[in-house]
N, CA, C and O of each residue as an XYZ file, in Angstrom:
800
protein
N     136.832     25.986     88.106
C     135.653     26.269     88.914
C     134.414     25.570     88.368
O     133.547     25.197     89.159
N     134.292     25.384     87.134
C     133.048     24.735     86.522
C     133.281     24.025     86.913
O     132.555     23.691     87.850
N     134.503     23.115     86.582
C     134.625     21.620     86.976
C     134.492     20.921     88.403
O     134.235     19.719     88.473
N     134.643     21.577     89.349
C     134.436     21.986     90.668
C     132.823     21.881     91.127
O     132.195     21.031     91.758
N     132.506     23.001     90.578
C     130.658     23.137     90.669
C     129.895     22.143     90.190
O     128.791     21.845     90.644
N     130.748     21.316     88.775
C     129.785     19.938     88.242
C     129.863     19.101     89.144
O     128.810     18.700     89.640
N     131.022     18.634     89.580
C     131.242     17.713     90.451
C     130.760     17.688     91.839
O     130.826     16.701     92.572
N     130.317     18.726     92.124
C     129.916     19.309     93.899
C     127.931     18.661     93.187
O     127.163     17.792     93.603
N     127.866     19.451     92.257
C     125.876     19.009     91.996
C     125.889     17.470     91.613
O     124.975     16.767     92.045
N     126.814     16.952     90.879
C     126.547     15.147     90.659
C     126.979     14.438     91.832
O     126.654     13.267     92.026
N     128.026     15.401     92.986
C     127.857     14.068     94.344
C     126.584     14.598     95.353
O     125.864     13.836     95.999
N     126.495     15.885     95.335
C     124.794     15.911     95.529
C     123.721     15.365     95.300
O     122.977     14.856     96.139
N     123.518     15.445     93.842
C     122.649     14.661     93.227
C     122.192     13.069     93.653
O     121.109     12.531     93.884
N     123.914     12.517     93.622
C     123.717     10.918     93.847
C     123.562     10.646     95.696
O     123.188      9.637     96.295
N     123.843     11.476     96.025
C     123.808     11.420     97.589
C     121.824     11.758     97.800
O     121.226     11.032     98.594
N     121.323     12.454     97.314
C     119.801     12.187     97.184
C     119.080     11.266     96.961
O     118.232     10.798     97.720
N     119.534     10.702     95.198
C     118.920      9.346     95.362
C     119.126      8.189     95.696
O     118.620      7.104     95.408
N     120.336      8.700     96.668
C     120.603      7.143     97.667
C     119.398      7.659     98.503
O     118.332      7.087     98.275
N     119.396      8.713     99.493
C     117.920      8.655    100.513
C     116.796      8.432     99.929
O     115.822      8.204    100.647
N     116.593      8.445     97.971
C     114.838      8.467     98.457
C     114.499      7.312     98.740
O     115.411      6.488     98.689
N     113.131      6.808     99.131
C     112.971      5.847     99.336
C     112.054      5.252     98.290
O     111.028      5.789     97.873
N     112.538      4.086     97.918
C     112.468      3.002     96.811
C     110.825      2.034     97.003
O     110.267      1.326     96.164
N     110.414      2.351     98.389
C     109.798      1.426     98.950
C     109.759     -0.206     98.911
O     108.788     -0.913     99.182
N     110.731     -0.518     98.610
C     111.388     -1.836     99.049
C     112.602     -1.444     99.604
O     113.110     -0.351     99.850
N     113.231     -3.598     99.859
C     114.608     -3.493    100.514
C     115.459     -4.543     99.589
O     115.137     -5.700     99.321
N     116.222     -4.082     99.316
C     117.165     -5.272     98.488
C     117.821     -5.842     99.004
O     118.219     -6.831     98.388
N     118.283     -5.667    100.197
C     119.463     -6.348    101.115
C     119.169     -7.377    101.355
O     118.020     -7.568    101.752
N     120.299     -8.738    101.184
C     120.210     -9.908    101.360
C     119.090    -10.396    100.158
O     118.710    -11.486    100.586
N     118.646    -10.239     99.364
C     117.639    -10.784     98.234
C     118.821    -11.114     97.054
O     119.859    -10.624     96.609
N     117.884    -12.349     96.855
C     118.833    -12.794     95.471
C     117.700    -13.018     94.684
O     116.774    -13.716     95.097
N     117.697    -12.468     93.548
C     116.742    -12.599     92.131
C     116.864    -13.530     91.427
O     117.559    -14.406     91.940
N     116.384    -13.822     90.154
C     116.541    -14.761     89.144
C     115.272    -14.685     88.227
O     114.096    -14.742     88.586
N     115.745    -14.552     87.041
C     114.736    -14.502     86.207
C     114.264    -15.682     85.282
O     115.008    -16.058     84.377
N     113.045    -16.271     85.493
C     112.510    -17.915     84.978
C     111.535    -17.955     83.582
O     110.322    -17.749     83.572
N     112.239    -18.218     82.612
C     111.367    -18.575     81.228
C     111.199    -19.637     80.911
O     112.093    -20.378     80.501
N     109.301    -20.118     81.106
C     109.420    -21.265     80.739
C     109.418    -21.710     79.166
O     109.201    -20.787     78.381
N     109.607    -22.857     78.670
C     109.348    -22.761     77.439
C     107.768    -23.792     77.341
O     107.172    -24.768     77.799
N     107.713    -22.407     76.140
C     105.865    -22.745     75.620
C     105.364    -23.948     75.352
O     104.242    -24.400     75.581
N     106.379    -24.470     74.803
C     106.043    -25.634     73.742
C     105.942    -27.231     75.150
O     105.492    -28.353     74.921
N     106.433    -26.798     76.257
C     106.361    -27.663     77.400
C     105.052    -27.224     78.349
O     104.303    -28.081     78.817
N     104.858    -25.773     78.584
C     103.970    -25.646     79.768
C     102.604    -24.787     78.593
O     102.372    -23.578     78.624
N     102.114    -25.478     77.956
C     101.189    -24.734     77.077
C      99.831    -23.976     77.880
O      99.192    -23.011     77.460
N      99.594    -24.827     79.311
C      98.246    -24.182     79.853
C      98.763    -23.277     80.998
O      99.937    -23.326     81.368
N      97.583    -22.215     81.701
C      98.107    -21.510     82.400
C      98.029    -22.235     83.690
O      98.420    -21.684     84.719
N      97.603    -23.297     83.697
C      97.526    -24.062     85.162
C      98.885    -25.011     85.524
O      99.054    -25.466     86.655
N      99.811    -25.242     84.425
C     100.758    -25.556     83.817
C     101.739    -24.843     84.794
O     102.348    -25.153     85.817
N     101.577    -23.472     83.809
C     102.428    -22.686     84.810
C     102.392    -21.934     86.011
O     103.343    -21.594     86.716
N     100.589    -21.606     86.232
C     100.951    -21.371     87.882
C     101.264    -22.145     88.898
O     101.516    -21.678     90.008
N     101.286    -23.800     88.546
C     101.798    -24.997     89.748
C     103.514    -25.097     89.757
O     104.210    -25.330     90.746
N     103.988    -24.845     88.330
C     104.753    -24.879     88.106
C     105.558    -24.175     89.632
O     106.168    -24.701     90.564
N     105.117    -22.491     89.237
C     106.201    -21.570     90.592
C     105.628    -21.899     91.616
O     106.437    -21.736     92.530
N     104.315    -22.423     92.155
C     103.909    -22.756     93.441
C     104.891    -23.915     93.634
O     105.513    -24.260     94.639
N     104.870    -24.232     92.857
C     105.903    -25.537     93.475
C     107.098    -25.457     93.687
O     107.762    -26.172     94.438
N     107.596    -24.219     92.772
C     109.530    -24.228     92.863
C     109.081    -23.196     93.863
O     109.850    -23.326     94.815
N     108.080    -22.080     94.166
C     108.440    -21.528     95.540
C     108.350    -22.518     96.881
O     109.108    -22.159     97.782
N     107.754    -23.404     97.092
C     107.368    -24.077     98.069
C     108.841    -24.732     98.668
O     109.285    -24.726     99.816
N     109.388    -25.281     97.436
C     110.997    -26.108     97.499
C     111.794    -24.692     98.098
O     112.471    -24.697     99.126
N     111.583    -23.600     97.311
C     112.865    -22.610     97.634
C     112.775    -22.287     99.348
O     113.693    -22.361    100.165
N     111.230    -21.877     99.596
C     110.989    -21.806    100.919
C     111.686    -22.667    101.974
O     112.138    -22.292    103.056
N     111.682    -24.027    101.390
C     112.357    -25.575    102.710
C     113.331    -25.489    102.426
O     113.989    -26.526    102.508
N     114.081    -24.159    101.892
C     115.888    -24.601    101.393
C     116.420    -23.668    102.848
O     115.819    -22.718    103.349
N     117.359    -24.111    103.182
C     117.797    -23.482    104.455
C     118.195    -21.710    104.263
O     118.567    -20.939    103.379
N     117.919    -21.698    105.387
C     118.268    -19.861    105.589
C     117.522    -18.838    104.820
O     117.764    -17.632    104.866
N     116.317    -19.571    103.895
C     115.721    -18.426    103.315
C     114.277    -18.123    104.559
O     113.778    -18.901    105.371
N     114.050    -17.122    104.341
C     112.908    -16.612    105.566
C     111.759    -16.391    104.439
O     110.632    -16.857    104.606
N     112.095    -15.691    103.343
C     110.475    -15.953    102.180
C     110.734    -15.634    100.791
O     111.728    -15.098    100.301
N     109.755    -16.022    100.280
C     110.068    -16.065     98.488
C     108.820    -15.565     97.760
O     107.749    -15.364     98.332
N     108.930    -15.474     97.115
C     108.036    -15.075     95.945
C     108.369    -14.964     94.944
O     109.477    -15.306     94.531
N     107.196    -14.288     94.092
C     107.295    -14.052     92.427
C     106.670    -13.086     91.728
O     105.444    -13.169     91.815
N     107.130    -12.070     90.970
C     106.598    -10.958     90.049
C     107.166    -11.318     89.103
O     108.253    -11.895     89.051
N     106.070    -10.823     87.769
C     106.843    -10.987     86.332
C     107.408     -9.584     85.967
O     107.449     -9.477     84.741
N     107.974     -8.183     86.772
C     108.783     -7.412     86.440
C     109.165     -6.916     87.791
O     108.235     -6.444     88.446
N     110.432     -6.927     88.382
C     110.406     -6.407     89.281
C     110.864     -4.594     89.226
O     110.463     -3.854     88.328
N     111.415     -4.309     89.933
C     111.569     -2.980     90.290
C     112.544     -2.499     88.956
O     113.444     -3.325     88.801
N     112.601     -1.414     87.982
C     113.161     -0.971     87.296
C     113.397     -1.737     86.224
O     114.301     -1.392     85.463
N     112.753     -2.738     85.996
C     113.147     -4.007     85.252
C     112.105     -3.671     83.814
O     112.204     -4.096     82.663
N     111.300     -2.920     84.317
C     110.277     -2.477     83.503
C     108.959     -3.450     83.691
O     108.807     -4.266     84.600
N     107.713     -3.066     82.226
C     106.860     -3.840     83.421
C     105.968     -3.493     82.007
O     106.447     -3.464     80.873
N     104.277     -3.190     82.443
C     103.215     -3.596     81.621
C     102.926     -1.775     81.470
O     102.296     -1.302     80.524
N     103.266     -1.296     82.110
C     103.496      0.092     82.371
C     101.987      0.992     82.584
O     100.877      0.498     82.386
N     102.251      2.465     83.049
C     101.107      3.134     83.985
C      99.665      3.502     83.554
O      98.795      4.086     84.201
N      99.636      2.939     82.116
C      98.435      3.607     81.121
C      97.572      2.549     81.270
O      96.563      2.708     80.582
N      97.582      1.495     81.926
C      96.497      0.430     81.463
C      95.015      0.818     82.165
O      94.911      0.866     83.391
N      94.179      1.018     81.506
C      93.180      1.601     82.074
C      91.742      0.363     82.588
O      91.536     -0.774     82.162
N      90.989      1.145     83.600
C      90.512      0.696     84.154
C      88.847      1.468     84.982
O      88.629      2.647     85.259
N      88.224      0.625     85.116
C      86.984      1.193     85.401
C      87.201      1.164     87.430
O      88.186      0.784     88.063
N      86.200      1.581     87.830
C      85.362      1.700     89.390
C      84.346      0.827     89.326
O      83.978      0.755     88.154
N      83.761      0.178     89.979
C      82.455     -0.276     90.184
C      81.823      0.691     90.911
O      82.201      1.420     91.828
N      80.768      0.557     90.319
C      79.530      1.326     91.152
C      79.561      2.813     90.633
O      78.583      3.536     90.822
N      80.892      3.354     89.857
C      81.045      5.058     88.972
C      80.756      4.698     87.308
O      81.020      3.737     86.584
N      80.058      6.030     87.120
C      79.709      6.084     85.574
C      81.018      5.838     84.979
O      82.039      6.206     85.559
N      81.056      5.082     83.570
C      82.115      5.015     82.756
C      82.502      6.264     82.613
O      81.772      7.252     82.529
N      83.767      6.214     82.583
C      84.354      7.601     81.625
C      84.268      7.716     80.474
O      84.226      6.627     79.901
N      84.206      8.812     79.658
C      84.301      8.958     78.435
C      85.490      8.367     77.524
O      86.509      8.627     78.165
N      85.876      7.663     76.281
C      86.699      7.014     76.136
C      87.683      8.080     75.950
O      87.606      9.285     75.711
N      88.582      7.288     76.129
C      90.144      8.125     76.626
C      90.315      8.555     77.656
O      91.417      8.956     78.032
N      89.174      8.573     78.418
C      89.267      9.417     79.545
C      89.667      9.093     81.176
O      90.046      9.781     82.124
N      89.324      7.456     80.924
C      89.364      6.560     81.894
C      90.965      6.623     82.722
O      91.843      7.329     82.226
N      91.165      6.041     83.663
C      91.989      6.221     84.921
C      93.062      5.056     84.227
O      92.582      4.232     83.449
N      93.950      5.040     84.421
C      95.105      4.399     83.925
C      96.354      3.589     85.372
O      96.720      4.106     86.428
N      96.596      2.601     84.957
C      97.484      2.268     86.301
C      98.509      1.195     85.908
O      98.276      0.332     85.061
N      99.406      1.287     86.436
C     100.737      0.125     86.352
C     100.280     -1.367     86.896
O      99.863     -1.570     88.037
N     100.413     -2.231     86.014
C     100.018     -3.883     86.150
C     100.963     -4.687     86.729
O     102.010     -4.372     86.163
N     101.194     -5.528     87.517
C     102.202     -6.477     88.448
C     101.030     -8.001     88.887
O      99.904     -7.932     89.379
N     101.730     -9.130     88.530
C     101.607     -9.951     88.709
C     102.590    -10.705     89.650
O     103.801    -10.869     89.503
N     101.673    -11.170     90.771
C     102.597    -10.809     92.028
C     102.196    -12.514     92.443
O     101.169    -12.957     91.927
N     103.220    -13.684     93.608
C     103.013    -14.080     94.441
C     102.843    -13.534     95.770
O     103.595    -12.578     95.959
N     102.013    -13.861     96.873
C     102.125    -13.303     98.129
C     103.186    -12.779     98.651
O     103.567    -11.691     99.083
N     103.678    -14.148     98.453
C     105.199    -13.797     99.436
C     106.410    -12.712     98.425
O     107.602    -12.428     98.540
N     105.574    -12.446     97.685
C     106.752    -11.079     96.782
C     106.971    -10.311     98.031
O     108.050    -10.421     98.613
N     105.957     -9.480     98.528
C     105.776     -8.328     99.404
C     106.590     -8.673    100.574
O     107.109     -7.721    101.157
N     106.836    -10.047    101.105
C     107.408     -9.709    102.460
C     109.083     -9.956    102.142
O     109.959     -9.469    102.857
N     109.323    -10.689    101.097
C     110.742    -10.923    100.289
C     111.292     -9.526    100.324
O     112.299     -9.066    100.863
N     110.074     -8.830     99.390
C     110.744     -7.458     99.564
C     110.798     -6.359    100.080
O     111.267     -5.280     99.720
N     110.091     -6.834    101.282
C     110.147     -5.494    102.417
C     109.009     -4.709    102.361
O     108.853     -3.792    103.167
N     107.969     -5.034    101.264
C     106.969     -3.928    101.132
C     105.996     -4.137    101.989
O     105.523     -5.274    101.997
N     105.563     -3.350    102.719
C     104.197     -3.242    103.907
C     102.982     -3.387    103.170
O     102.886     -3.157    101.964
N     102.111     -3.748    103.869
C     100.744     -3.930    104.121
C     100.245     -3.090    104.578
O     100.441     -2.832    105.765
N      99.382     -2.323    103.774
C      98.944     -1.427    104.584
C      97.463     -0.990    105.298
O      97.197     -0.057    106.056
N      96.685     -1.979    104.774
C      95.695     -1.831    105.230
C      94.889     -3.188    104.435
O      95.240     -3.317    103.262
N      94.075     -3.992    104.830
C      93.665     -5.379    104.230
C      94.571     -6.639    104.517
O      95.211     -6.851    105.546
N      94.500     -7.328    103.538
C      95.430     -8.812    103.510
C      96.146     -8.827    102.288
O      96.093     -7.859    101.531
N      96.783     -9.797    102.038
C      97.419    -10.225    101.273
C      96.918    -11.027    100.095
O      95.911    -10.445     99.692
N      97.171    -12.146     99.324
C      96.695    -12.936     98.764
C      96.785    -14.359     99.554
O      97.900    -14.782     99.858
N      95.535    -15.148     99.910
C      95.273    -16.463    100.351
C      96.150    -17.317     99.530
O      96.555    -17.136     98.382
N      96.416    -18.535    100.568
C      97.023    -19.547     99.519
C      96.426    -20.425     98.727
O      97.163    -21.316     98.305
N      94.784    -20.460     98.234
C      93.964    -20.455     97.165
C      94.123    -19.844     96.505
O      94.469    -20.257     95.399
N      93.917    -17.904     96.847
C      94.167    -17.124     95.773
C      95.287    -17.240     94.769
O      95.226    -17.041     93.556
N      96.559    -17.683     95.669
C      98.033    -18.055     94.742
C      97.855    -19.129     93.992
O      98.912    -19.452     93.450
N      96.856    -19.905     93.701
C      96.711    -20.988     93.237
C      95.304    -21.252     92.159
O      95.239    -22.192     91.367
N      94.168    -20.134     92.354
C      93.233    -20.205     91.739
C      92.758    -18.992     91.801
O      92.859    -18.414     92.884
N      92.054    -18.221     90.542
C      91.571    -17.347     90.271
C      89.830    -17.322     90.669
O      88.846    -17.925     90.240
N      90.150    -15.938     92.069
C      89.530    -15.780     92.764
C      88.390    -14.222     92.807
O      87.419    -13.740     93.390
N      89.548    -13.927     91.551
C      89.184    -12.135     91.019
C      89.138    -11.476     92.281
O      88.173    -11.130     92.961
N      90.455    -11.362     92.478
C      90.611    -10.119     93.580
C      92.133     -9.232     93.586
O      93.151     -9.743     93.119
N      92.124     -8.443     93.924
C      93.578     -7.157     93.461
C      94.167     -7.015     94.974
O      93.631     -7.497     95.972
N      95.166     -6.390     94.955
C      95.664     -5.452     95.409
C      96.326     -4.220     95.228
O      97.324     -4.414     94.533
N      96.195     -2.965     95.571
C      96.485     -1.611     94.767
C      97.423     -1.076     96.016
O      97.601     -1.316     97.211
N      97.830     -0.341     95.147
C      99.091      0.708     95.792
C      98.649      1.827     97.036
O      97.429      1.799     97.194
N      99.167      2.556     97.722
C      99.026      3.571     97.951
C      98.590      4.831     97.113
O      97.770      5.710     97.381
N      99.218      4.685     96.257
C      99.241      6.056     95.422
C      97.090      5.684     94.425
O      96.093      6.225     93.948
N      97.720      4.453     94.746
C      95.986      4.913     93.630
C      94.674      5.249     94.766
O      93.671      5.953     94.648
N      95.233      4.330     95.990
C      93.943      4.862     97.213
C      93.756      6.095     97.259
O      92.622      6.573     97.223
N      94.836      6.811     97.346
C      94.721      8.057     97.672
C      94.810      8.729     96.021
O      94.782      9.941     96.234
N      94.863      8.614     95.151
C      94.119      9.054     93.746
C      92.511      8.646     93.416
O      91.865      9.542     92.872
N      91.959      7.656     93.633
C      90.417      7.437     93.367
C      90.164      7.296     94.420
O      88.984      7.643     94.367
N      90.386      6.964     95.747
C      89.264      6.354     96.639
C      90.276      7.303     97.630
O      91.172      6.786     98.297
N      89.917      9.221     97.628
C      90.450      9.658     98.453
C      89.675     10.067     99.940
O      90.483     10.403    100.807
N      88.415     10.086    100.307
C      88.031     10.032    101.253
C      86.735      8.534    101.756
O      85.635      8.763    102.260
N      87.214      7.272    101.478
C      86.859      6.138    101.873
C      87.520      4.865    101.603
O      88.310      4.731    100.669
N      87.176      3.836    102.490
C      88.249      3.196    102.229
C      87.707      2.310    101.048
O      86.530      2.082    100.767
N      89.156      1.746    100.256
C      88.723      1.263     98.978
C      88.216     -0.478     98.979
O      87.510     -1.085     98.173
N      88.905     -0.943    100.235
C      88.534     -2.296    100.473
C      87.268     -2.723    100.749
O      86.478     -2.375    101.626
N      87.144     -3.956     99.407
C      85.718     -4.079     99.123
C      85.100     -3.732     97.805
O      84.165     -4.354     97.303
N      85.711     -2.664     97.271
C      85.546     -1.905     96.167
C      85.747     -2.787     94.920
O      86.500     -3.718     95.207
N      85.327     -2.823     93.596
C      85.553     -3.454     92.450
C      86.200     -2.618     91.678
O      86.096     -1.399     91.539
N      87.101     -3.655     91.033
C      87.900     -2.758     89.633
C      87.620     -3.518     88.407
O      87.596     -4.749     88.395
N      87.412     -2.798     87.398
C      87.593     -3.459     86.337
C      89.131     -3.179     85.405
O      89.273     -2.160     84.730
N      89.998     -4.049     85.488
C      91.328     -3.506     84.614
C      91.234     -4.115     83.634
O      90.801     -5.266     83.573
N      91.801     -3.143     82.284
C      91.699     -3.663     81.158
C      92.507     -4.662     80.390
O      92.792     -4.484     79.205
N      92.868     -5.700     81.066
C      93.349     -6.767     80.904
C      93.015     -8.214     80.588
O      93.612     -9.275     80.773
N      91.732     -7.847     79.992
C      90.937     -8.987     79.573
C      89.848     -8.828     78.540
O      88.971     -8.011     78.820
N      89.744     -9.567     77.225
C      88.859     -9.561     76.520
C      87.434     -9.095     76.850
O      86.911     -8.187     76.204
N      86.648     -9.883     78.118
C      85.335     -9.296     78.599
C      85.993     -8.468     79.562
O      87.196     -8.434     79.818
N      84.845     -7.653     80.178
C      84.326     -7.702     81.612
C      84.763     -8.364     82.841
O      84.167     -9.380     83.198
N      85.869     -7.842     83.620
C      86.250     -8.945     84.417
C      86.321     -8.305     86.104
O      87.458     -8.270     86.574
N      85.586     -7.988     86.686
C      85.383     -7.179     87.747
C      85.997     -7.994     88.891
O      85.530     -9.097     89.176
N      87.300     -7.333     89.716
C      88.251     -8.084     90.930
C      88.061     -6.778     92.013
O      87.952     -5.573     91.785
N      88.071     -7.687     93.520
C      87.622     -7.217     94.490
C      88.846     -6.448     94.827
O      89.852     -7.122     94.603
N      89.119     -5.162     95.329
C      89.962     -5.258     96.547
C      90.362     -5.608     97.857
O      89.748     -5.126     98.808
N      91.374     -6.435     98.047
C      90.884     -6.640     99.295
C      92.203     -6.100    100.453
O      92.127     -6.367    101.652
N      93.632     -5.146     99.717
C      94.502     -5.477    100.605
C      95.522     -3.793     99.785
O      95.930     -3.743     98.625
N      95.624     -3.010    100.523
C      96.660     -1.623    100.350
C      98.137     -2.222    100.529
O      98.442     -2.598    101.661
N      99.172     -2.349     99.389
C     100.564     -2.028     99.971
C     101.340     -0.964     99.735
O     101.046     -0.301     98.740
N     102.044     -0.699    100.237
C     102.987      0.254    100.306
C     103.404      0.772     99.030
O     103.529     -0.173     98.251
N     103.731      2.112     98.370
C     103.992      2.326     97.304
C     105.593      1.696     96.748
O     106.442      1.206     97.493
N     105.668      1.808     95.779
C     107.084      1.045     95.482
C     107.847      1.651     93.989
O     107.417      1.273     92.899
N     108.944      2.565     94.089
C     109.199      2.875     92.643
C     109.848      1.804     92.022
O     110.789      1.114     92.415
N     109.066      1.771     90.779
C     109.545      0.820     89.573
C     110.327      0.888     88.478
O     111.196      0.144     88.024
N     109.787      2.077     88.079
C     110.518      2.650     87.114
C     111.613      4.037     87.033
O     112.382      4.286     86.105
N     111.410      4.861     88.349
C     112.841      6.140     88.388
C     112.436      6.104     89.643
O     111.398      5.726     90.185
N     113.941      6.799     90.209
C     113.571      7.207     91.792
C     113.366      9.042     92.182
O     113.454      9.767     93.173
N     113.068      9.167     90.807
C     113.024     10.753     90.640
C     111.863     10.953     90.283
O     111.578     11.978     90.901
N     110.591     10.538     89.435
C     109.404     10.331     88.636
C     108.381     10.256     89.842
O     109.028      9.657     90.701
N     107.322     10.496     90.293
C     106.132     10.662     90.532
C     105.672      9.245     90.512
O     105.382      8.690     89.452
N     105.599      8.644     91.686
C     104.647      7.086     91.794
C     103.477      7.353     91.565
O     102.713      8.208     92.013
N     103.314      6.037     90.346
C     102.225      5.909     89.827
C     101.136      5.085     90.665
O     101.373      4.608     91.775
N     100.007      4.986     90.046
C      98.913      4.299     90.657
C      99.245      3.002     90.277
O      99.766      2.951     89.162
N      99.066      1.606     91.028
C      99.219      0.243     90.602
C      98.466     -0.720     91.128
O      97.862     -0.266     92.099
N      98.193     -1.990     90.908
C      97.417     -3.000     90.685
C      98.095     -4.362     90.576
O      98.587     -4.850     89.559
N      98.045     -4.806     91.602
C      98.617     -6.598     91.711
C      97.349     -7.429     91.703
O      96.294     -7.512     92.332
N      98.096     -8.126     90.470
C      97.082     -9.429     90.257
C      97.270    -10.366     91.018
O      97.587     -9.676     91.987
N      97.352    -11.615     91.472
C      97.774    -12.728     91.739
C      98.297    -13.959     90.542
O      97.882    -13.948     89.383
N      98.879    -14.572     90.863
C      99.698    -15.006     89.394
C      98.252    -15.780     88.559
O      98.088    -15.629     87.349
N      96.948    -16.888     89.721
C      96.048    -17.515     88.702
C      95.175    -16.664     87.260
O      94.655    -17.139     86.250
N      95.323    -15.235     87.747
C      94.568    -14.280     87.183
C      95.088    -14.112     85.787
O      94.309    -14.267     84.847
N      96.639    -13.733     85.532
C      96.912    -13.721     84.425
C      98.019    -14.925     84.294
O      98.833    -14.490     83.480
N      98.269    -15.710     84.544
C      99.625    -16.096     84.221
C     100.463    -16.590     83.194
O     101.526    -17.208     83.256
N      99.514    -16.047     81.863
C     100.233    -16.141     80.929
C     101.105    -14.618     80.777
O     101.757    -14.354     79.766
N     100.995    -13.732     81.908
C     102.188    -12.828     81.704
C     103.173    -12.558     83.278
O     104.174    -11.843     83.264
């Protein structure tokens, strides 16, 4: 009977987190993971032409519909949910106290590769994919954590991902997306565009 009852809650169990939803789609996507070496692409302009260019080729290869690029994708792990960050226009927080969020360095075409919606704004320009323009895109989960009764587009962030002061616009909501469990509480997050950081 135990053995019975374990087995009845673990095909339960797994029959759940097949429904939740992941907020992407994996079907038909093929991955690949690209390291360049240092000692060849030493600048970061180096390497953001670099994937503009192998996405551009992958795009004209037959039967693909879109491509992109993140430096962690889904469960793969990542820069993780603590990286903290200011508001424009709100008093600093007290230290320690500040708002914390998951980091992704994203091409445009990540989001439609992988099924994730738009939910309110744009995307990244094909300047922005190419030159640092200081502008974000954030999750669902953080709109509706800091910017719960207005909209956030337009708004400045400061994330702590840079030696100074580096204040990026919002300009574009996507869809939430679990990264790290499909059981865990989506975190708040923040897409760069690759010119912004691309040494990660």
């Amino acid at each position: 009977m135990v053995l019975l009852a374990s087995a009845g809650l673990l095909i339960k169990s797994f029959i759940y987190l097949q429904r939740v939803d992941r907020g992407f789609s994996s079907n038909n996507v093929l991955t690949a993971v690209v390291r360049l070496p240092a000692a060849k692409y030493r600048e970061d302009s180096q390497v953001v032409n670099f994937f503009a260019q192998a996405l551009t080729q992958i795009r004209a290869m037959p039967n693909v519909k879109s491509a992109g690029m993140v430096n962690f994708l889904p469960f793969y792990g990542g820069l993780g949910s603590n990286t903290a960050f200011k508001i424009g226009g709100l008093p600093t927080p007290p230290p320690g106290q500040e708002p914390g969020t998951d980091v992704r360095v994203v091409h445009s075409g990540y989001f439609q590769a992988m099924g994730i919606p738009l939910m309110r704004g744009r995307t990244f320009s094909e300047v922005e994919n190419r030159e640092a323009k200081h502008v974000v895109l954030i999750n669902e989960a953080l709109a509706r954590k800091y910017f719960p009764n207005e909209d956030p587009i337009g708004r400045k962030l400061d994330v702590a991902m840079f030696e100074d002061s580096n204040p990026t616009e919002i300009i574009g909501i996507v869809g939430n997306v679990r990264y790290e469990s499909l059981t865990d509480e989506i975190e708040p997050a923040v897409y760069f565009p690759h010119p912004e950081l691309a040494s990660d």
